[in-house]
N, C-alpha and C positions, 0 to 999 in steps of 0.2 A: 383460552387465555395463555397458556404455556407456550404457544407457536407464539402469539402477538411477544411474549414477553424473554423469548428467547433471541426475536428478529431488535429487538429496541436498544439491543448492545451497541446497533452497529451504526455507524456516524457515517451521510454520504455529505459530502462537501458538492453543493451544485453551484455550477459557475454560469449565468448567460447573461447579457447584458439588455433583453429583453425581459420589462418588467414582468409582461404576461404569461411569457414563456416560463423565465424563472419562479414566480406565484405557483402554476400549470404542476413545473415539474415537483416543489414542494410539497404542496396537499397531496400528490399521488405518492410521495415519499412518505411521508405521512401518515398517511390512510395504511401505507404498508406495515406501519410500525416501526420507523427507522428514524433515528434522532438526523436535525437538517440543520445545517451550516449554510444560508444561499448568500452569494456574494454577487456583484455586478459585473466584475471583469478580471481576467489572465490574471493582472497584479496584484488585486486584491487576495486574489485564490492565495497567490504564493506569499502573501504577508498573512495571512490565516496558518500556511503550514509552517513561516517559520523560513522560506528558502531566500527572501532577497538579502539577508547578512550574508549568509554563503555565498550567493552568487556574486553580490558586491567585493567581498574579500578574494572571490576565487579569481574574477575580471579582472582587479585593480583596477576599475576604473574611476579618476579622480572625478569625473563628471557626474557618477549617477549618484543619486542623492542616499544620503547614507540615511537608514533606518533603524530607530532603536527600537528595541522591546518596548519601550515606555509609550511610544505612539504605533504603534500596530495590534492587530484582534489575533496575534499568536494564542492559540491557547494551547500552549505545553502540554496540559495532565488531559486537554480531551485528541483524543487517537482519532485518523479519520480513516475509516476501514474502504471508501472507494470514491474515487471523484466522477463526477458527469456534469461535461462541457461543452457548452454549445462550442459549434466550428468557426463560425464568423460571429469574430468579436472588435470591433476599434481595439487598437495599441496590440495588445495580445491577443494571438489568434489560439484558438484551443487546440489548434498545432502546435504553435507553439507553447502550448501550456503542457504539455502530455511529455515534448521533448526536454523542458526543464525538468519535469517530473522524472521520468524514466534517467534523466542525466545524473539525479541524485541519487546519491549512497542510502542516507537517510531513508527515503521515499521511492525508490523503482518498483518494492513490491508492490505498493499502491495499485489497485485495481482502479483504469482509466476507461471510461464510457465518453463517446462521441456522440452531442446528437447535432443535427443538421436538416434543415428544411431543403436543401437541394438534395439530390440523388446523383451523384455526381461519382460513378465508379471510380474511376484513379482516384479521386479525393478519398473515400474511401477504404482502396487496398495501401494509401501511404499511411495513413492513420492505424490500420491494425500490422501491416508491416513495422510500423515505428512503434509498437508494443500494446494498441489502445486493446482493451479486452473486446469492448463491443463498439458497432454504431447505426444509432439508434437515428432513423426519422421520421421529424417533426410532424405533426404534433404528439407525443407521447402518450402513448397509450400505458393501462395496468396490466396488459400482457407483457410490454417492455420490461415493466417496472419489474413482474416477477421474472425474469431473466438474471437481472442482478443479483439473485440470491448465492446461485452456484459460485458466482467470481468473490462475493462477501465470503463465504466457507472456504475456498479455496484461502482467502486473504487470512483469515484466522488460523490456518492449518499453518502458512508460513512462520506465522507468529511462535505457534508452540514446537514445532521443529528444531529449530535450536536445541531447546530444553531435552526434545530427545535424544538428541546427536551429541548432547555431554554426559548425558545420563549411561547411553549404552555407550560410549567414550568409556566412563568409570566404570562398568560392569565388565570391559574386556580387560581394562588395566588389572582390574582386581583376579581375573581369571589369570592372566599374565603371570602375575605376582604369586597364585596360589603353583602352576605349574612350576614356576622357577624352584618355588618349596622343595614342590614334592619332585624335583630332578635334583634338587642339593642334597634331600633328608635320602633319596636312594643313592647317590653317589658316595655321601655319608656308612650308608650302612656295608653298602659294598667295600669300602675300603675297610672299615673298621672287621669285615667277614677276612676280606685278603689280609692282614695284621695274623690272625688268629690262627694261620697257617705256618 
């Protein structure tokens, strides 16, 4: 139970525009112990994370339809620690879902999984060349599913890195700060030794 309840932290956000497929990938997500987000297409994915106001503001485009918080499934307070999207999708391709992804500030650490029922090498090496972590084909097996674990840990280890890199940040200031002392408190004594002569 401590494995099942250590793995249920982590949220994968699955994108395919195929009912069965997407069902398919769920229950194996699931089964794994991992909290599931499934959406039906590209757009959807990025109105769940939250990216079509940024990308709208960042375009300026007057044409594309502006979206508020008020009508989309943003959910701010839930994290999603890895996405997995099918390749061929209508409107957005899970190319292009991966390139929006990796483009944002926000979201690049996001661990991205391709799956795809062709076997299509170039398709492929552009997909992990454009940052995808894995890619996975169709149909998804629980061998797949445990692959993901490694890139989930890795996603979390990003998370608290910061945290260490201000922490040992403060501990060499504080070092800093204590040698400055003890070069002032000797420069101090030495003068006050040279005085005495």
């Amino acid at each position: 139970m401590g494995m099942a309840a250590a793995e249920a932290q982590f949220h994968v956000l699955a994108v395919d525009d195929s009912l069965v497929d997407r069902k398919l990938i769920e229950r194996l997500l699931k089964t794994s112990s991992y909290q599931v987000t499934a959406v039906d297409s590209g757009s959807k994915a990025l109105e769940f994370l939250g990216l079509f106001e940024e990308d709208d503001q960042l375009l300026g485009d007057p044409d594309s339809p502006s979206v508020s918080p008020k009508n989309i499934n943003h959910q701010p307070d839930l994290e999603v620690n890895l996405i997995i999207t099918d390749y061929c999708m209508p409107g957005m391709t899970g190319y292009d879902l991966l390139r929006k992804i990796k483009e944002s500030k926000s979201l690049r650490d996001i661990p991205v999984v391709i799956m795809s029922s062709e076997n299509v090498p170039s398709r492929i090496n552009r997909c992990l060349e454009e940052g995808a972590d894995e890619f996975f084909l169709k149909p998804v097996q629980m061998e797949d599913v445990s692959k993901l674990k490694p890139h989930l840990m890795k996603s979390k280890a990003k998370e608290y890195q910061p945290n260490i890199n201000k922490r040992k940040g403060m501990e060499e200031n504080q070092l800093s700060d204590q040698r400055t002392r003890t070069k002032y408190n000797d420069l101090e004594e030495s003068c006050l030794n040279c005085s005495s002569f």
